[in-house]
C-alpha positions in Angstrom: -28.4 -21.6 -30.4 -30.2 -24.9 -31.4 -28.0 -28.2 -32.0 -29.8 -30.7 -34.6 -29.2 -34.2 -32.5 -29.2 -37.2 -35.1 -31.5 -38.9 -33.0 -34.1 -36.4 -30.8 -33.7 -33.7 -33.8 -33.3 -29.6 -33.4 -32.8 -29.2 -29.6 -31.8 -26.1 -27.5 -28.5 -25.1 -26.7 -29.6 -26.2 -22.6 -30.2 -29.4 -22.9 -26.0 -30.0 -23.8 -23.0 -29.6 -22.1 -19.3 -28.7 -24.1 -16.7 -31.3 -23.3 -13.8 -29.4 -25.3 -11.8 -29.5 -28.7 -12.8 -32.6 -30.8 -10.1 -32.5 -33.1 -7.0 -32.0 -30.2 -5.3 -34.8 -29.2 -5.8 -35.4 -25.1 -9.1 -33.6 -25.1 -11.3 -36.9 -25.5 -13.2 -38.9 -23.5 -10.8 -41.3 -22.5 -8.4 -38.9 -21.3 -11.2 -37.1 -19.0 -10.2 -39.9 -16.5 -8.8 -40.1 -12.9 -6.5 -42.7 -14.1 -4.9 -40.1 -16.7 -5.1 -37.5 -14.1 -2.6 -39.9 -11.9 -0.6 -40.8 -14.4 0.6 -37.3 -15.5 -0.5 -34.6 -13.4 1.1 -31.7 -15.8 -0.8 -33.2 -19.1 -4.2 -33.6 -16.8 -3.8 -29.6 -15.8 -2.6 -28.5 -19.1 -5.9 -30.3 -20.9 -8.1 -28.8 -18.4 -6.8 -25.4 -17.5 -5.0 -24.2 -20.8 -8.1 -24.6 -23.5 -7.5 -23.0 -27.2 -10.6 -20.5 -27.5 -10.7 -20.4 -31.5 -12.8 -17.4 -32.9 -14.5 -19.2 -36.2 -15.2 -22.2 -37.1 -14.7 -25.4 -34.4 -15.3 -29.2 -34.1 -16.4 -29.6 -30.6 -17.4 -32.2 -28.4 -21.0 -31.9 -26.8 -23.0 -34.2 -24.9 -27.0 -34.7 -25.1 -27.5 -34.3 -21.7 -30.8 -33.5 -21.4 -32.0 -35.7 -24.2 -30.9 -39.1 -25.5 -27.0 -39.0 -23.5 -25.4 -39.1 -26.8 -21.9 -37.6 -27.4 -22.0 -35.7 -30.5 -19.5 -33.7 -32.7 -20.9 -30.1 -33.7 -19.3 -28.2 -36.2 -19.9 -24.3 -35.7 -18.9 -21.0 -36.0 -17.5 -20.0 -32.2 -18.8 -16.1 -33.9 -22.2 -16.4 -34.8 -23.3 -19.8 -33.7 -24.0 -21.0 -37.3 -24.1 -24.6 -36.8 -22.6 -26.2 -40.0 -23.2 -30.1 -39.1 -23.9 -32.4 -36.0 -23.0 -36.7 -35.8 -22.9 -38.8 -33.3 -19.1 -38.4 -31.8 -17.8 -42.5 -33.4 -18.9 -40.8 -36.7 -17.5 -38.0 -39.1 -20.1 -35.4 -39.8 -22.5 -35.4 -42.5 
C-alpha cells in the first residue's frame, strides 16, 4: 500500500505507523496521554484494548514516521487498500 503524504508525496505503507479511528471520539492524540490514562483507567483500556475493526471504507489516523513526522488522515478502503484521500490531520481531506 502506498500513502500520498501532502508534503514528501506517494510513500510506502513502512515508513507510517496507524494511531487508530480518526473519526471516534477518545481515539485522538490528546487522549493517547498518561495523564488520561490516570484519570480514568476504564476509558484508557477500553480506547486501547476494544478497537472497532471496520471492513470498508475508514478515516484513520497515521503518522509519517519515517518521513516528514506529520500526522495525517487517510481515508481507505480497510478491503482493498484503495486509498481515497490523504491531509494533514488539523485539515479535512481533499
Amino acid at each position: 500500500m502506498r500513502i500520498d503524504c501532502p508534503y514528501c508525496g506517494s510513500r510506502d505503507l513502512r515508513e507510517f505507523s496507524f494511531l487508530g479511528d480518526a473519526e471516534t471520539a477518545g481515539s485522538g492524540l490528546a487522549d493517547a496521554t498518561p495523564e488520561a490514562a490516570v484519570a480514568d483507567p476504564a476509558r484508557e483500556a477500553t480506547r486501547v484494548y476494544f478497537r472497532l475493526n471496520p471492513a470498508g471504507r475508514h478515516v484513520g489516523l497515521w503518522y509519517h514516521e519515517g518521513g516528514c513526522r506529520s500526522w495525517l488522515r487517510v481515508e481507505r478502503d480497510t478491503r482493498t487498500h484503495e486509498v481515497f484521500s490523504v491531509a494533514f490531520a488539523g485539515e479535512r481531506a481533499r
